[in-house]
C-alpha positions as CSV (number, residue, x, y, z in Angstrom):
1,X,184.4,78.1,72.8
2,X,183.5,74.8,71.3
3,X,180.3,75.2,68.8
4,X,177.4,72.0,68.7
5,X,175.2,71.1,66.4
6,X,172.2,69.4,66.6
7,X,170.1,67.5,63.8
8,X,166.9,65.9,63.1
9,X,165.5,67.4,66.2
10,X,161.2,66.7,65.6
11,X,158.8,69.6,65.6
12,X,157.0,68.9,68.6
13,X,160.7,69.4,70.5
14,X,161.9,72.5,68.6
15,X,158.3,74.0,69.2
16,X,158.7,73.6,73.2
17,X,162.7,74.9,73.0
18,X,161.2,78.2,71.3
19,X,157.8,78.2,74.1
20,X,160.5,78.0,76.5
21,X,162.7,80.5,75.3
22,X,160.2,82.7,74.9
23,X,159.1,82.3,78.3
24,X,162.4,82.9,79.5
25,X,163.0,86.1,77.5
26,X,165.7,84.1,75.6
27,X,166.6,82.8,72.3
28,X,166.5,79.7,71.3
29,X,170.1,78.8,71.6
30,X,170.4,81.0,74.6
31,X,167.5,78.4,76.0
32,X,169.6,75.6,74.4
33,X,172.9,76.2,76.5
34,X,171.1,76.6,80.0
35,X,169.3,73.5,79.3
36,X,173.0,72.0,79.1
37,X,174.0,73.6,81.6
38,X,171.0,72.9,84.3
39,X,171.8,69.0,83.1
40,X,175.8,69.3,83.6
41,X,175.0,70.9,87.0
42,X,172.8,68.3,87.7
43,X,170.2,70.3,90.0
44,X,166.7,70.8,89.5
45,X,166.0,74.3,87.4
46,X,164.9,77.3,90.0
47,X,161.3,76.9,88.5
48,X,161.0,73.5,89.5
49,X,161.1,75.1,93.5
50,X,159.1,77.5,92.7
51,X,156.4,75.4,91.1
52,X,156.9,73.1,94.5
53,X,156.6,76.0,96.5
54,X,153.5,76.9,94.8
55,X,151.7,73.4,95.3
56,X,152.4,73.3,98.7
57,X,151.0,76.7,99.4
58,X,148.0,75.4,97.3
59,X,147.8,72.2,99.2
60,X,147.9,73.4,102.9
61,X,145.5,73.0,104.9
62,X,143.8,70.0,102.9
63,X,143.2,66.6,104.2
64,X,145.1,64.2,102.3
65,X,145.3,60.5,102.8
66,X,149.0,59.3,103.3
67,X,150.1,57.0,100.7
68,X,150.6,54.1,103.0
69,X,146.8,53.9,103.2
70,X,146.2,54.3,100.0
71,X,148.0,51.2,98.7
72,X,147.0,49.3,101.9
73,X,143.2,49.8,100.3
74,X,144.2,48.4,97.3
75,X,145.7,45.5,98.0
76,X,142.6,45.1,100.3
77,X,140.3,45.4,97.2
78,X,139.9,41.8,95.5
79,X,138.6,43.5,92.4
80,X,142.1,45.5,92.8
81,X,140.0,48.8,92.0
82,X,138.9,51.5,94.7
C-alpha cells in the first residue's frame, strides 16, 4: 500500500477532518482515506441521501412556489428586488 502525505493543511480544515472523524467513529486518517475514496468513486457520500431524505420529509406537505415563478417575478420587478 502506497503511504501519502499531506502538508500545510490550515487549522480550520484539520479541525473539520477531526469533527468528522469523530462523528463517524473514526480516526483521522481513517476519515482521510474514505474522503478519497467517496471522491475516486465519484458518488455522493450515503449522508448526503440521508440528509435529502430528511428535507423532503420536512418539506412535505408545504406550499412552495416553483422556481419558474420566482425568477419570472424578478425580472418583472424594475427595482430587480421582491
Amino acid at each position: 500500500m502506497a503511504q501519502l502525505l499531506v502538508r500545510n493543511v490550515d487549522e480550520d480544515t484539520v479541525a473539520w477532518l477531526k469533527a468528522r472523524a469523530a462523528a463517524h467513529g473514526r480516526s483521522v486518517e481513517a476519515e482521510h482515506r474514505e474522503i478519497l475514496r467517496e471522491a475516486r468513486s465519484g458518488g455522493a457520500p450515503a449522508d448526503f441521501w440521508e440528509r435529502a431524505a430528511q428535507l423532503r420529509a420536512e418539506t412535505a406537505g408545504r406550499r412552495m412556489t416553483p422556481s419558474e415563478v420566482l425568477l419570472r417575478e424578478s425580472r418583472d420587478d424594475p427595482r430587480g428586488e421582491r
